[in-house]
C-alpha positions in Angstrom: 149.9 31.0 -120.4 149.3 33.8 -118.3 149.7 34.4 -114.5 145.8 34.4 -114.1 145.5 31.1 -115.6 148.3 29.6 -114.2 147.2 30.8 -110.4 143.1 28.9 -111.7 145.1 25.7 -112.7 147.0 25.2 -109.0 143.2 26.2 -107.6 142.0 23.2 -109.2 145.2 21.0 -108.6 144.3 22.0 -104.9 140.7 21.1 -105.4 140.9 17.9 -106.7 144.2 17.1 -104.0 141.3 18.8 -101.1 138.9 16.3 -102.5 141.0 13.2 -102.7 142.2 13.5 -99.4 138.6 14.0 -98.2 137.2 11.2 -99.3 140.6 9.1 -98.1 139.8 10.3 -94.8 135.9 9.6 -95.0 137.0 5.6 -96.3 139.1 5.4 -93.8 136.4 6.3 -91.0 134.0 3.5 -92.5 136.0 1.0 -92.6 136.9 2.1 -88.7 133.5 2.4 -87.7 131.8 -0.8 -89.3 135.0 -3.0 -88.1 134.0 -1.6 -84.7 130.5 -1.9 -85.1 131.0 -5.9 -86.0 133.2 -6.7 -83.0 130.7 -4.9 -80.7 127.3 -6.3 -82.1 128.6 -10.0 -82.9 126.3 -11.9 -80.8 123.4 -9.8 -82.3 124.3 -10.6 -85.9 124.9 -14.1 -85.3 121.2 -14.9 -83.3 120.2 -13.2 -86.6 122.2 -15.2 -89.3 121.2 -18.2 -87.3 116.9 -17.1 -87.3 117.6 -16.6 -91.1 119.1 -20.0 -91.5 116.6 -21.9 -89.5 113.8 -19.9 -91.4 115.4 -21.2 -94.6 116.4 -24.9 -93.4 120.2 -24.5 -93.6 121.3 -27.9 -91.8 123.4 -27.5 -88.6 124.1 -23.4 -88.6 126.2 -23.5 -85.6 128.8 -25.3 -87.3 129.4 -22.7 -89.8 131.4 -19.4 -90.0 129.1 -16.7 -90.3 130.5 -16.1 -93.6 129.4 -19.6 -94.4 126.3 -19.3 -93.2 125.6 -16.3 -94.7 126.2 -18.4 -98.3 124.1 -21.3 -97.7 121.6 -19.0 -96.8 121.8 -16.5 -100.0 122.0 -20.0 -101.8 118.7 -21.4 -100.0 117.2 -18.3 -100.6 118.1 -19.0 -104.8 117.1 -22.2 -104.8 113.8 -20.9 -102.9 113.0 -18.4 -105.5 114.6 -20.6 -108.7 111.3 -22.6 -107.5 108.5 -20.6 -107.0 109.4 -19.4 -110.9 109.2 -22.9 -112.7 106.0 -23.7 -110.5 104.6 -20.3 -111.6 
C-alpha cells in the first residue's frame, strides 16, 4: 500500500467518523426539540386527542393517559374502517 492510498483511506475514515457524528448531533437536537415542543403545546394536543376521541365515541377520554387515548382511538378508528369493508 502506498502513501497516496493510505492518506484516501484516513480521508474516508474521517468522512464516515464527520458523518456519524453529524447525524448524532442532528438526533440529538430532535429528540431536544420535540420533548420541548410536547411540554410546551400539552394543553393543545390534549383538546385535540380529546375532539378525536369524542368524534370516534371513545367512552370517558378524560380518564385516560393520552397515550391511552391515543390507542382507543387508532383502535376505534380500526374497528370503523374493519366495517365499512365487510358492508362494502
Amino acid at each position: 500500500m502506498s502513501f497516496e492510498e493510505a492518506e484516501n483511506l484516513m480521508s474516508v475514515d474521517v468522512t464516515v467518523l464527520a458523518a456519524l457524528v453529524t447525524l448524532t448531533a442532528l438526533a440529538g437536537a430532535s429528540i431536544y426539540l420535540v420533548a420541548k415542543y410536547r411540554r410546551t403545546h400539552a394543553a393543545e394536543i390534549r383538546e385535540s386527542l380529546i375532539r378525536q376521541a369524542n368524534k370516534h365515541g371513545v367512552v370517558s377520554p378524560e380518564n385516560l393517559t393520552n397515550q391511552e387515548l391515543k390507542a382507543h382511538i387508532h383502535e376505534a378508528k380500526r374497528d370503523r374502517k374493519q366495517g365499512q369493508m365487510k358492508t362494502a
